[in-house]
C-alpha angles and dihedrals in degrees: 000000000000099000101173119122096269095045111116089239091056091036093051094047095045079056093049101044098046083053093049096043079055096052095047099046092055091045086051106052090042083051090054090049090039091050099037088056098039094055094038087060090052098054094039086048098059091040087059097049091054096052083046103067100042086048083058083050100048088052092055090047094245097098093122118228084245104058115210119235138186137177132006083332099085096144120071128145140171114223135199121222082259101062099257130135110239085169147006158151129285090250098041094043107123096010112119104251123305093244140340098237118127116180113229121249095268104051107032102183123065144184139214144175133183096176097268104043134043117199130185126199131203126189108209101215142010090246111109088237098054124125138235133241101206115184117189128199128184102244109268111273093248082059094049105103123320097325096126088038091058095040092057094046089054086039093061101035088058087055091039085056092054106041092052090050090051090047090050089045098045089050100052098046084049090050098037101087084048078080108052077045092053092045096051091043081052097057088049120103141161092258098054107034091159095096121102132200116239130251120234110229087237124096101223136119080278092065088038095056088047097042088054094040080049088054090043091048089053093052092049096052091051092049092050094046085048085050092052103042086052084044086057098040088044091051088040091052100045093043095063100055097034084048095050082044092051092049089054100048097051092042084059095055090042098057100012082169093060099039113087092220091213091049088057094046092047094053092040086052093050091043083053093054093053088058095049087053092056104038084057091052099049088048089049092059093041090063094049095046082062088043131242105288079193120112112246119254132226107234145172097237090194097045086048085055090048102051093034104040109107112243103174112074136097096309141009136297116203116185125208106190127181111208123241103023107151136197141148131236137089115318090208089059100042093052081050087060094043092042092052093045098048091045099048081046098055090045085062107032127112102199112338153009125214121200124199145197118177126147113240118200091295099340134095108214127193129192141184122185140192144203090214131120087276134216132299113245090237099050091052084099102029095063096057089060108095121263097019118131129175122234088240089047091053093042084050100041111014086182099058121129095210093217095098097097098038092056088045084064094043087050087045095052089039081068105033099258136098141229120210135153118250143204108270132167098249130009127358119308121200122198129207114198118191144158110288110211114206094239142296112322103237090238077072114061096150085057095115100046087057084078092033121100114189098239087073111194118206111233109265 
């Protein structure tokens, strides 16, 4: 793993240590204040409760001249008003008085502290005379100094270390599996999309981001592989025309006397056509590979059908239109669809070609239908995959691009909606499938002229 200062391990431990040095110096130092008061009390507690039994006894006149002592309270006197020692400890016996403190009448029990000692005095009785039991103990060892002080210190540095080695290790176990990521994406080119990152066994926001690059990664491959295989075919499909023009041309300058020059104008021309053809179409499904930036319109579908469909050709096109059936998406799209329907329909009709547009629970469907010699079932699939064109489609248009169909599909998923070619009687029968909207909203009350145009055709 990367261990150098900016490194996430080393940043995130940093983080972690400096939060937890915060927290334990402010539990520290409430500790300190917690424990320093918590062992005071007990010691002046017991002080006092020393000084006051032999103040209860003072009081009764059987407080002996020798006072008994145990345990860490060896210093207890009883003091008159003039300073003078009427009893005493072993250990305080002909020592001046412990203090000179004497409580005031209302509040006969005090306190006091200078850092080595505590004392506690206790006036006997409310009278002005009265004397003091004072009892005396060396402060309690923790208080002594800065000890507690010190073994708190060591105490949190100790936590502060482990927790910063179980940061560091945390961290480095989290981010281990970020390198086998970072070797493998590494090894990864454009030219070799195969490989694949692997997954830790946990299943954590690591897995989770691996699992979703691995899925990226899939969809990439099979883009590019789907780039590639439409790169081949393209360059398949362009050779062949620009090499037969080629051969022409230069037939032309070779033997200038056995070339009819018109008849080699005329067929460039026509070889040229077939190119342009299929330039536009590959810049038609570019576009919609980046998708349309254009807003979607509201449109009559059936009144679009109606006004766009071609109605002069070799035969016939007859248009059965249902009103007011509404759906959203690009005008100029959806008459390339038709365009594209309707044309490949009158090249292999024999007499006719219906259109429809009918709503179908919450579906527009659109259908155009012709007399002609129809389509195999097992090229229903086949046809809508760019490029492909049928024996009997070259022998009816030589200059055809085959891509649309191809370019129909792509319009129809652009819209959520789809375009296959279905069983019918007679001929071949395509059917367009898209979002039906219920009607206009009334905001929109120019809606239905977005799909208008003003030279209004009736439905044949």
């Amino acid at each position: 793993m990367i261990s150098h200062p900016r490194s996430i391990r080393m940043r995130s431990t940093v983080v972690t240590s400096l939060l937890a040095l915060i927290a334990l110096a402010v539990l520290g130092v409430t500790s300190s204040l917690a424990v320093r008061y918590r062992v005071q009390d007990d010691a002046f507690n017991r002080v006092e409760q020393v000084a006051s039994q032999w103040s209860a006894a003072a009081r009764a006149g059987t407080i002996p001249e020798e006072i008994p002592t145990s345990g860490d309270i060896a210093l207890v006197q009883l003091v008159d008003p003039r300073g003078r020692v009427l009893a005493a400890s072993r250990s305080a016996r002909g020592r001046p008085a412990l203090s000179t403190l004497r409580p005031p009448v209302d509040d006969r029990v005090q306190r006091r502290t200078d850092g080595r000692r505590l004392l506690v005095a206790i006036r006997i009785t409310t009278a002005a005379d009265a004397p003091v039991v004072v009892a005396e103990r060396r402060e309690p060892a923790l208080l002594r100094g800065h000890n507690l002080e010190y073994a708190l210190t060591a105490a949190a540095l100790a936590l502060l270390a482990v927790v910063s080695w179980s940061s560091w290790r945390t961290v480095g176990r989290t981010l281990r599996p970020l390198e086998a990521i970072r070797a493998r994406l590494a090894e990864i080119t454009v030219s070799d999309l195969s490989l694949r990152m692997p997954v830790p066994p946990a299943d954590d926001e690591v897995a989770m981001l691996v699992r979703t690059a691995n899925q990226t990664l899939d969809r990439l491959d099979d883009a590019v592989a789907q780039q590639r295989r439409f790169a081949s075919t393209t360059s398949h499909e362009l050779r062949n025309p620009i090499a037969g023009l080629r051969l022409q041309l230069e037939e032309a300058l070779l033997h200038p006397g056995e070339v009819d020059p018109h008849e080699t104008i005329r067929s460039a021309l026509s070889v040229t056509d077939r190119l342009d053809a299929i330039v536009g179409d590959l810049l038609m499904l570019a576009r919609l590979g980046a998708g349309d930036p254009a807003p979607p319109e509201l449109i009559d579908l059936g009144r679009l059908v109606s006004q766009e469909a071609p109605r002069a050709g070799r035969v016939p096109v007859r248009v059965h239109a249902a009103p007011q059936v509404w759906v959203r998406g690009s005008r100029i799209q959806l008459v390339r669809v038709l365009a594209n329907l309707v044309g490949n329909a009158v090249r292999h009709a024999g007499s006719a070609v219906d259109v429809f547009v009918a709503a179908s629970g919450g579906e527009a469907v659109l259908t155009v239908a012709d007399d002609g010699a129809g389509i195999a079932p097992a090229d229903r699939e086949r046809i809508f995959e760019r490029f492909t064109r049928l024996e009997d489609g070259r022998r009816r248009d030589a200059g055809g691009s085959g891509l649309g169909l191809a370019i129909s599909r792509d319009i129809a998923l652009s819209h959520g909606g789809t375009l296959k070619a279905e069983d019918a009687p007679r001929g071949a029968r395509f059917v367009l499938r898209l979002p039906r909207l219920d009607g206009p909203p009334a905001s929109a009350p120019n809606a239905s002229t977005l799909a208008t145009s003003s030279n209004g055709r009736s439905t044949g």
